[in-house]
C-alpha positions, 0 to 999 in steps of 0.5 A: 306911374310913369306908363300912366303918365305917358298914355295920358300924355298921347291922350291928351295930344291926341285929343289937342290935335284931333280937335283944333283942326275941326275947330280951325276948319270950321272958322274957316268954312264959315270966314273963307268958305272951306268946304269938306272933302268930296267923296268920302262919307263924313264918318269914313273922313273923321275915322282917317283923320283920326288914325293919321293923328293917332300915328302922329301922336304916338311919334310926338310923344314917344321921341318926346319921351325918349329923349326928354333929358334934352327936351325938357329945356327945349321943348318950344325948339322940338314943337317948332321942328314939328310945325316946320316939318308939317308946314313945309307938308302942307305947300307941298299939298298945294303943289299937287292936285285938289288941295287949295291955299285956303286949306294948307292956310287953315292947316299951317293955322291949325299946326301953329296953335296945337304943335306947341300947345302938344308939346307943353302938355307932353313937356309938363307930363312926361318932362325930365324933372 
């Protein structure tokens, strides 16, 4: 039961931050005139995006897991380490080369709704008890 739950928990936070970004981004083509990444097929883009969340998830969710005991209580303080962590990743893509403010600002938007939306589900399917 407990494998379940923990599959279903990497689904589920998989499935959060694979699709707030798309919706965030597409907000943000429409309101600040984002514009997809050049060079790559639309299907290659989404297959890379996809595998960068997947190891993601798979980490948020196992350490998550493994030190659920402490979690559990704090798990609005481990969702914050998370977002600061990619927060902080994303200025340092505005600091080099092709990435603009408006996308690490539709980034930090996407970071600040899915990290802590992950690790309530993650909190509420696999918390200490």
């Amino acid at each position: 039961m407990r494998t379940r739950k923990l599959i279903l928990s990497i689904g589920l936070v998989l499935a959060i931050i694979y699709v707030v970004p798309f919706v965030v981004y597409g907000v943000g083509s429409v309101v600040a005139g984002l514009k997809p990444p050049e060079g790559a097929s639309p299907a290659r883009f989404l297959i890379s995006v996809f595998v960068c969340k997947f190891g993601t998830v798979v980490c948020f969710v196992l350490i998550f897991y493994f030190a659920r005991q402490e979690l559990t209580r704090r798990w609005m303080l481990y969702a914050s380490l998370w977002w600061l962590m990619f927060m902080i990743g994303e200025i340092g893509q505005v600091i080099g080369p092709q990435y603009s403010w408006k996308e690490a600002v539709a980034g930090i938007l996407s970071e600040t709704v899915y990290w802590p939306l992950s690790a309530f589900v993650t909190h509420r399917m696999i918390g200490a008890k």
